[in-house]
C-alpha angles and dihedrals in degrees: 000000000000115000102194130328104302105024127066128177143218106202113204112206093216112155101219108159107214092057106030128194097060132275133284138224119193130216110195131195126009130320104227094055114026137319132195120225118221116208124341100226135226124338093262124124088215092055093042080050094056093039093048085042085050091052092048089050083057085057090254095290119207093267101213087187148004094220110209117211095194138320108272115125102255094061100043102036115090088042096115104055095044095045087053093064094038105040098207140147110274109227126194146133117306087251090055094059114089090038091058094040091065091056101043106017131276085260102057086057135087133168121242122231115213116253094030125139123221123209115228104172141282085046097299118144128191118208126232105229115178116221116177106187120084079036138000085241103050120135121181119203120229118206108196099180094061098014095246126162122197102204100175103194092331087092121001136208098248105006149045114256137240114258130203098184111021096188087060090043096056098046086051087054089051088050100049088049089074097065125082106256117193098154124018119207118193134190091245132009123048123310116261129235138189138322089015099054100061083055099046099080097048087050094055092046083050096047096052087047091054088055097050093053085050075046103060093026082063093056094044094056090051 
């Protein structure tokens, strides 16, 4: 399903609880010259199927990376059967590394700096952005040319998302919301689109600022 210009989808039905709405797969650039992939899903034969038919339906486009939001398990575990059909460069956060390495060779892996761009094809970039949170090793994707963000579980489609620092998580929130932000597409839940999307991230600041305050009235209260 194509997203915007430069950005198609492969939507999984899964029926997690904890992030309803399914899980995404992202195809990004255009087909004729070069596409990222962002994520490979579950380690589950049914969700690499859909992912590889997605990639049929693209025409089999050159795939100059396999771009990794974070380390859970939904979102790694499929990497070794799709890198084995695209054969390209695995890129993910420094503290993924060594964990990715194992599964698809030190060589096929290669550690992300924040703030750099990757090239995708027909001179799209998408920008490393590092958002500790949700994980230590969380990285979010920025697309310029269609004002895309790719938020993996930092912000999802149709719920609000599990944090392990919250103090990294807020300023990452802060960061994402200086970016201009037309169509959000998150790693579960549906994509969102304007003008929702530019919204979205100042609700969800919002929203963890409000439980803290419930939070601390609690304790006050004893």
């Amino acid at each position: 399903m194509q997203i915007t210009p430069h950005v198609y989808s492969v939507h999984i039905a899964d029926t997690a609880v904890a992030h309803p709405g399914g899980s995404n797969i992202f195809f990004v650039g255009d087909p004729s010259e070069g596409m990222v992939i962002v994520d490979t899903g579950e380690q589950d034969r049914d969700w690499t199927r859909q992912i590889l038919e997605g990639y049929e339906e693209l025409g089999r486009p050159n795939i100059t990376a396999i771009a990794i939001t974070h380390g859970h398990g939904d979102h790694i575990g499929g990497l070794d059967r799709v890198f084995e059909v695209v054969q390209a460069p695995v890129r993910c956060h420094p503290k993924l590394v060594k964990r990715l390495s194992a599964v698809v060779g030190e060589d096929n892996v290669v550690k992300l700096r924040a703030g750099e761009r990757i090239r995708t094809g027909g001179g799209v970039y998408l920008q490393v952005i590092f958002t500790p949170g949700h994980e230590e090793d969380h990285i979010c994707y920025y697309l310029a040319r269609d004002r895309v963000m790719f938020t993996g579980d930092t912000i999802l489609g149709a719920s609000s998302s599990t944090i392990r620092d919250l103090a990294d998580y807020m300023k990452s929130l802060e960061k994402l919301s200086r970016y201009r932000v037309e169509t959000i597409c998150p790693a579960h839940g549906p994509v969102v689109p304007k003008p929702r999307a530019s919204r979205l991230i100042s609700w969800y600041i919002r929203h963890r600022n409000e439980r803290e305050q419930q939070v601390l009235a609690a304790l006050e209260k004893g």
